[in-house]
VEXDREN-2710 file (C-alpha; in Angstrom, 1 decimal):
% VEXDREN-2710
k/r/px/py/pz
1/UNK/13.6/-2.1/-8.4
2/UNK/16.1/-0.1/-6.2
3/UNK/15.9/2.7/-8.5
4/UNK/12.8/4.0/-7.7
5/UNK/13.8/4.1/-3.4
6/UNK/17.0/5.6/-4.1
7/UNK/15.2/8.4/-5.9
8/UNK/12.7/8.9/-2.7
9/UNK/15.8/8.8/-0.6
10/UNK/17.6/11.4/-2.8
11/UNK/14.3/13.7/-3.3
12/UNK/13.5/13.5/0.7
13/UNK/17.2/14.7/1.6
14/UNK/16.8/17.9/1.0
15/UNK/13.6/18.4/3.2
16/UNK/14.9/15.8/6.2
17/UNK/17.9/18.3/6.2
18/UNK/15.7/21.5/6.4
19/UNK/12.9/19.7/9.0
20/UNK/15.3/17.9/11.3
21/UNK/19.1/18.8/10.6
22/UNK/19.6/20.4/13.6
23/UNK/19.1/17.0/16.0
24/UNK/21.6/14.9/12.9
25/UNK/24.1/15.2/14.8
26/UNK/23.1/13.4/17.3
27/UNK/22.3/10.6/15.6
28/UNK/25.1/8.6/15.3
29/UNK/26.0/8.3/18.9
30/UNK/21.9/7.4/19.5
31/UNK/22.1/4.5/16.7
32/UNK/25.5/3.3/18.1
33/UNK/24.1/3.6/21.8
34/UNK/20.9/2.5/21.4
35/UNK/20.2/-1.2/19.6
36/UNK/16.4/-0.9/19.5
37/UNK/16.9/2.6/17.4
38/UNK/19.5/0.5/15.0
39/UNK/17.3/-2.3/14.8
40/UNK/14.3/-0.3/14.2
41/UNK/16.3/1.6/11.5
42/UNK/17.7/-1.9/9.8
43/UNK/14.0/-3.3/9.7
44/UNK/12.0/-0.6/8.6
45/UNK/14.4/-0.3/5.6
46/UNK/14.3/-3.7/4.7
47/UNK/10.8/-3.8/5.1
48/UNK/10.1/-1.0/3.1
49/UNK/12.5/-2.1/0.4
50/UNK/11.0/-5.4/0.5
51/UNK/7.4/-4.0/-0.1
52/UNK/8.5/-1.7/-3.3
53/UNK/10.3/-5.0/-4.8
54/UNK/6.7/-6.7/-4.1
55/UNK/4.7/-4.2/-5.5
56/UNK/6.8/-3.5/-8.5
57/UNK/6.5/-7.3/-8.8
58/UNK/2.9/-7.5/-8.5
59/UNK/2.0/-4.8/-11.3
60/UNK/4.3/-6.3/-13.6
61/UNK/2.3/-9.9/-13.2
62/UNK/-1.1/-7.9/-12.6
63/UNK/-2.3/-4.3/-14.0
64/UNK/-1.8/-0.9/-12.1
65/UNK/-5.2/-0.7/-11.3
66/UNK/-5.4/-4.5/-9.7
67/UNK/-2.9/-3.5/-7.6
68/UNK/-4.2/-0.1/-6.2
69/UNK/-7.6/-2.1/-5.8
70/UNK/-5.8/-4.8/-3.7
71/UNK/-3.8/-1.9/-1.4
72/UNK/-7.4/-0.4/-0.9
73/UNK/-8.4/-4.0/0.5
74/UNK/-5.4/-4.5/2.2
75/UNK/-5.4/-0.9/4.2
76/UNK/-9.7/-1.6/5.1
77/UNK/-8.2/-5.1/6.5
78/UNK/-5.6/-3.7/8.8
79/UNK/-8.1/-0.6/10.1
80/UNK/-10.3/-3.9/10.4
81/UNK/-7.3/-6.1/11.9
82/UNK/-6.3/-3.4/14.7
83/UNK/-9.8/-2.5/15.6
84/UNK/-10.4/-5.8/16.4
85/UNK/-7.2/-6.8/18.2
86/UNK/-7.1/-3.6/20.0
87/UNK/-10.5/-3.8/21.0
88/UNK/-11.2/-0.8/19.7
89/UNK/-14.5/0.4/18.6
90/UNK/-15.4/1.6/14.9
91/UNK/-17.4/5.0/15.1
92/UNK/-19.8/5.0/12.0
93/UNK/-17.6/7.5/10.3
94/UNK/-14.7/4.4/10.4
95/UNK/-17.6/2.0/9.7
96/UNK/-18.9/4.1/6.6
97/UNK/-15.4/4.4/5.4
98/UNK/-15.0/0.4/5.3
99/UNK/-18.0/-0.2/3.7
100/UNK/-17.2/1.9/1.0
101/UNK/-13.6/0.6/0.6
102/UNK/-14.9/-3.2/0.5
103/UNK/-17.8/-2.5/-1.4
104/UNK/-15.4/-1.1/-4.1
105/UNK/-12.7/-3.7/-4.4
106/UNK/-16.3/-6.3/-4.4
107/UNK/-17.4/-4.4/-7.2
108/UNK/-14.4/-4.1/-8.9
109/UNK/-13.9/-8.0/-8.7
110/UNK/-17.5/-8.4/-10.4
111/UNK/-17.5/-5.6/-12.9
112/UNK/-16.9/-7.8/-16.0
113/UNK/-19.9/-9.6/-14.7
114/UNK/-22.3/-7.3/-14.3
115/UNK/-21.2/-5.3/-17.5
116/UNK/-18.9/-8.2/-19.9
117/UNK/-16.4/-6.2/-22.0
118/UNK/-17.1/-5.2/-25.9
119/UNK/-15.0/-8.0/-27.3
120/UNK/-17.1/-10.5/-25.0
121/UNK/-20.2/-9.0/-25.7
122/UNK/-19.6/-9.4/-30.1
123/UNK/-18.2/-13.0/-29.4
124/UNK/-21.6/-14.1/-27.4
125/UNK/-23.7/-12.4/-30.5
126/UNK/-21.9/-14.3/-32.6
127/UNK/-22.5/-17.4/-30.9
128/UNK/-26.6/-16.4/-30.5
129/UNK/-26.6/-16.0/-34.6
END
């Protein structure tokens, strides 16, 4: 699981380095000075590693495609989520957006319904013969 964020540490060196190498040095004395920017550091790492060790974990027990349907539902929730909680309101534009992002995961749960697969189709004319 770790393999794949050490990679997209190692490939994102070189272009931190070229956008912000200037202010590194810096950074050390703001982390040791500064808890909230050490904190933030510590917990956005985790978090992020925590998430990649999920989702690797979820495609192995699902399908890649489940799993890019659910992160579809999951980002319409949270635009949802912090509308709501910031009191915010949804232009149509958002609104559009979110009805086409839930109306794709719906359909995607009820596909094999609407349109059963080939094996499922041969095994109910079977049972109609």
């Amino acid at each position: 699981f770790a393999l794949t964020t050490l990679l997209a540490f190692l490939i994102s060196c070189p272009i931190m380095l070229i956008r912000e190498g200037s202010k590194l040095a810096d950074f050390p004395a703001l982390y040791a000075s500064n808890p909230v920017v050490s904190f933030n550091l510590i917990a956005s790492g985790l978090w992020f590693y925590g998430y990649n060790e999920l989702a690797t974990m979820t495609i192995k027990k699902t399908s890649a495609v489940t799993q890019s349907v659910a992160n579809t539902a999951k980002r319409v929730i949270v635009i949802i989520g912090v509308a709501i909680v910031l009191k915010e309101s949804l232009d149509p534009i958002k609104l559009l957006g979110c009805a086409i992002g839930i109306g794709g995961v719906f359909l995607y749960s009820i596909v094999d319904n609407i349109f059963p697969p080939a094996d499922e189709k041969k095994k109910e004319e079977k049972k109609a013969e």
